[in-house]
C-alpha positions as CSV (number, residue, x, y, z in Angstrom):
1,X,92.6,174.9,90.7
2,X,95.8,175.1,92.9
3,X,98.0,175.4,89.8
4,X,96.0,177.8,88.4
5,X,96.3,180.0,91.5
6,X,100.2,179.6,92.2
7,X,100.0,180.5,88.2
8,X,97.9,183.8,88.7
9,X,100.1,184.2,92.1
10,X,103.0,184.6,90.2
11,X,102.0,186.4,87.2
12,X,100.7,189.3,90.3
13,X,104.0,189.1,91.9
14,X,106.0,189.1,88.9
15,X,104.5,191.8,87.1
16,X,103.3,194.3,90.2
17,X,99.6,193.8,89.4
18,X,96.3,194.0,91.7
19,X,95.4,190.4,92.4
20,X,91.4,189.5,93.2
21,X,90.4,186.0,94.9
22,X,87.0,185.0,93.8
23,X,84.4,182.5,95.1
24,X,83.4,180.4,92.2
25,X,79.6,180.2,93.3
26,X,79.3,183.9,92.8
27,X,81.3,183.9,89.4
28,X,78.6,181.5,88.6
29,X,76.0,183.9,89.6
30,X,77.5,187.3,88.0
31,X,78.2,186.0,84.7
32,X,74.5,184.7,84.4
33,X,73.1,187.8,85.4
34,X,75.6,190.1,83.2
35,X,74.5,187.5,80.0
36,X,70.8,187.5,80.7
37,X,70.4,191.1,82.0
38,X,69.0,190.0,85.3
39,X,68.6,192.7,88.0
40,X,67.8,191.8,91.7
41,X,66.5,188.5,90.8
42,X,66.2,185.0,93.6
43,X,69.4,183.1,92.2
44,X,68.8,179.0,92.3
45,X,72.4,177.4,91.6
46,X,72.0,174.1,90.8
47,X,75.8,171.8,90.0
48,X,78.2,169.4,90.7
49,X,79.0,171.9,93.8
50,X,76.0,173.4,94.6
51,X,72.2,173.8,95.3
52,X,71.4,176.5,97.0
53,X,68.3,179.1,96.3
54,X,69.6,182.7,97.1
55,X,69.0,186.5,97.1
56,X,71.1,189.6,97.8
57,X,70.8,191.5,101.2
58,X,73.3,193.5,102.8
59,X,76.2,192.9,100.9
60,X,75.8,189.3,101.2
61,X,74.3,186.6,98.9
62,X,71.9,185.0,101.5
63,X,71.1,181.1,101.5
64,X,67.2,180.7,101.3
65,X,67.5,176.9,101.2
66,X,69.8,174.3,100.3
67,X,70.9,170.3,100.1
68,X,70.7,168.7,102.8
69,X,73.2,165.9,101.5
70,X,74.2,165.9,97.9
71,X,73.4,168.2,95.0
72,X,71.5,167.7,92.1
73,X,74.3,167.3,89.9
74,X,75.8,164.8,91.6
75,X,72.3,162.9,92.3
76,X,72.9,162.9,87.7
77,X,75.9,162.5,88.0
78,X,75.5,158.9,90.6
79,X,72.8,157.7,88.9
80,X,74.3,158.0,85.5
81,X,77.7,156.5,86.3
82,X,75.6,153.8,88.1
83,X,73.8,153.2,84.9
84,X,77.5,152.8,83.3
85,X,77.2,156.6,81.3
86,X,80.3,159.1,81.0
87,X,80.8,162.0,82.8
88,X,79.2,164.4,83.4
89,X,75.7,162.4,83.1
90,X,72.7,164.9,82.9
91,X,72.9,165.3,79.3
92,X,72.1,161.6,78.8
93,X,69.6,161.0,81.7
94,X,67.7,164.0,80.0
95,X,67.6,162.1,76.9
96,X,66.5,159.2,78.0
97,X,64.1,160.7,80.5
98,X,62.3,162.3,77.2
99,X,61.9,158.6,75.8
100,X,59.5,158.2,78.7
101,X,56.4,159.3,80.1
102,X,55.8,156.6,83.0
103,X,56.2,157.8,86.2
104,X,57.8,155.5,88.9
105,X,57.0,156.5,92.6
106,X,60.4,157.8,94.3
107,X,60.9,159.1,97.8
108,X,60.2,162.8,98.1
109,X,61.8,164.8,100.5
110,X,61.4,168.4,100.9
111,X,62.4,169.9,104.5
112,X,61.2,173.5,104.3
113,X,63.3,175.5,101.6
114,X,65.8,172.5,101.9
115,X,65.8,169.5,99.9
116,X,67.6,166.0,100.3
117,X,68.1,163.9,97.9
118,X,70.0,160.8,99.2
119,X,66.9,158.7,99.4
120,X,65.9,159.4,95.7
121,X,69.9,158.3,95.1
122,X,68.9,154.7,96.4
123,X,65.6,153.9,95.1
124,X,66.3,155.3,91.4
125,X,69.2,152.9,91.7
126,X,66.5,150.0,92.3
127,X,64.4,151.2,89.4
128,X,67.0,151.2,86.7
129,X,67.4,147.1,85.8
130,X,63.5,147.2,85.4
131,X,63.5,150.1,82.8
132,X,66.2,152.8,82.8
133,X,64.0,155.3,80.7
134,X,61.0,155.1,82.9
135,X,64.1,155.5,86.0
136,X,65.4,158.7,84.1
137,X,61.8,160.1,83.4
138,X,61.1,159.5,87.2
139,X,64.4,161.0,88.4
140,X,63.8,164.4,86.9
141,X,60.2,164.6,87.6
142,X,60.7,164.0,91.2
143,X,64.0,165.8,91.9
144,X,63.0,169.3,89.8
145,X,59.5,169.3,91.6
146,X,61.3,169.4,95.1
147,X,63.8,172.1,93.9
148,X,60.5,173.5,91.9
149,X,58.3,173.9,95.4
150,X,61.4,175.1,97.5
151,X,62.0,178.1,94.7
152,X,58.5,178.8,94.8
153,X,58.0,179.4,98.2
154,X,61.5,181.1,98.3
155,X,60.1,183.6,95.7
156,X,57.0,184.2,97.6
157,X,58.5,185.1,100.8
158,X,61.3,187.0,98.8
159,X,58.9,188.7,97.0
160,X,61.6,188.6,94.3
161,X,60.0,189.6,90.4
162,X,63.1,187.4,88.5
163,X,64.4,184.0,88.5
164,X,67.8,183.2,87.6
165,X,69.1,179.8,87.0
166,X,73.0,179.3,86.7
167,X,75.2,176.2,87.0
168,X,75.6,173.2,84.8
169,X,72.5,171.9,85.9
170,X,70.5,175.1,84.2
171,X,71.3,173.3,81.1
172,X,68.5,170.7,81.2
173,X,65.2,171.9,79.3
174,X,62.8,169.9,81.5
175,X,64.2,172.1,84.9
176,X,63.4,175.5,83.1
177,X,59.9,174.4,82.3
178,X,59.2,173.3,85.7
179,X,60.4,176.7,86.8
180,X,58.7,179.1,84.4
181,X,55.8,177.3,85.1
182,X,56.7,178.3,88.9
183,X,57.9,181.9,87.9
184,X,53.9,182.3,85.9
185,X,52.2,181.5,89.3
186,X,54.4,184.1,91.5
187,X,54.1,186.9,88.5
188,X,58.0,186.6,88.2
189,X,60.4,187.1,85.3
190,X,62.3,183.6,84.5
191,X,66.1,184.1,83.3
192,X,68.6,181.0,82.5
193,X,72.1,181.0,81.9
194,X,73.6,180.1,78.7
195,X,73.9,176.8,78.3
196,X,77.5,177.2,76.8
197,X,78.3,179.6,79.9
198,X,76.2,177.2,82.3
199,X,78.9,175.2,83.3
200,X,82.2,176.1,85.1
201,X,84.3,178.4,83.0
202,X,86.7,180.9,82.8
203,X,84.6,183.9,82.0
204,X,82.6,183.5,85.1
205,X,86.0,183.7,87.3
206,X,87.4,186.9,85.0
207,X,84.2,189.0,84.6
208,X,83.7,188.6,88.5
209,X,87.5,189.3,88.8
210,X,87.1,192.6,87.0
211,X,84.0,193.8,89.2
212,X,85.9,193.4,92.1
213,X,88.7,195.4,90.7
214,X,86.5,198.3,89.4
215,X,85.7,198.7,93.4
216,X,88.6,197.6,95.4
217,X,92.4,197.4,94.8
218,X,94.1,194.2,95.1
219,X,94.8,191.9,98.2
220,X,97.7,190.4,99.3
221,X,99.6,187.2,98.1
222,X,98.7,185.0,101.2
223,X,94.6,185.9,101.0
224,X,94.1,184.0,98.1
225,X,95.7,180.5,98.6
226,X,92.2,177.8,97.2
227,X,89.6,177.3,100.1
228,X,87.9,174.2,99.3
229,X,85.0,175.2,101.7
230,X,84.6,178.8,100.8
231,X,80.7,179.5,101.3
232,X,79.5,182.6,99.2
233,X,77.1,183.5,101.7
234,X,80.6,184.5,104.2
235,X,81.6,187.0,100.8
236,X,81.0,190.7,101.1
237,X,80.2,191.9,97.7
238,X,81.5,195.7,97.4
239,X,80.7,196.0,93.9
């Protein structure tokens, strides 16, 4: 990511052109709604990076609940290097978790809109030597019904009439059918991203690039050095 931005740093410089720094949670987000033609919809993002469940107010992409400790990507991600898969793991652990329809008891933990799922981490890790389908099938099941009752009760108080999923984790079929099932109850319109545009790409970065520059010029060199931390919800979107 550095060398991309001393790249795009120097290309600007070189060349005389507006440069735009972009957070790449809300790339994720404005890419899914440009592809699936969402609106004003409750946004969950769900990665390697992030789980958050958010909506627009003000300028501002406003955190409606969150991880408390790891995301849900890397919860796969853990448990499928633990089980000795490549990376990234959810692909696999959905597999397997289809193989299966016996449901292990794993620690739930839902803390308002907020989830946590460092407890789940442990005990799936105990579960796998006895039957690593059954541990898949159980992981999902309990993991997408927390994120499933935080988005629900998000979209109620929201009020919110559409859904969007984005991030790599929107990918996996059993998560969408937890949440239309979810979107059916609260009379809501269910969107997903792409599955090949689910994951982090390039297009999210440059279609989010180019609405910024259709409403603002350029900023200088030394406001876009890589901020690790850089939480969407401290972005002002002018577009």
């Amino acid at each position: 990511m550095r060398i991309g931005a001393v790249v795009a740093r120097s290309l600007a410089s070189y060349y005389n052109i507006p440069i735009y720094p972009v957070n790449h949670a809300i790339g994720h987000i404005e890419l899914g709604k440009m592809l699936t033609g969402a609106k004003d919809p409750l946004v969950l993002l769900v990665s390697g990076g992030h789980t958050m469940i958010l909506a627009f107010l003000s300028k501002k992409w406003r955190v409606f609940g969150e991880t408390l400790d790891m995301t849900l990507g890397q919860l796969l991600d853990q448990i499928g290097r633990h089980a000795g898969f490549a990376s990234p793991c959810g692909g696999k652990i959905e597999e397997l978790a289809s193989k299966s329809n016996n449901y292990i008891s794993l620690p739930y933990v839902v803390k308002g809109n907020d989830v946590s799922f460092s407890g789940l981490l442990s005990a799936t890790k105990r579960v796998i030597p006895k039957n690593l389908q059954d541990a898949c099938f159980s992981l999902q099941e309990t993991a997408f019904a927390m994120i499933g009752e935080a988005t629900e009760r998000a979209l109620s108080f929201t009020r919110k009439k559409e859904l969007l999923i984005v991030g790599g984790v929107a990918a996996n079929k059993r998560l969408s059918e937890i949440l239309q099932s979810v979107c059916k109850r609260q009379d809501s319109k269910f969107f997903v991203s792409p599955k090949e545009y689910a994951g982090d790409c390039g297009s999210q970065i440059a279609w989010t690039g180019l609405l910024e520059s259709s409403h603002k010029p350029g900023v200088n060199l030394e406001d876009t050095f890589v901020r690790q931390s850089w939480r969407l919800d401290t972005v002002v979107v002018s577009y």
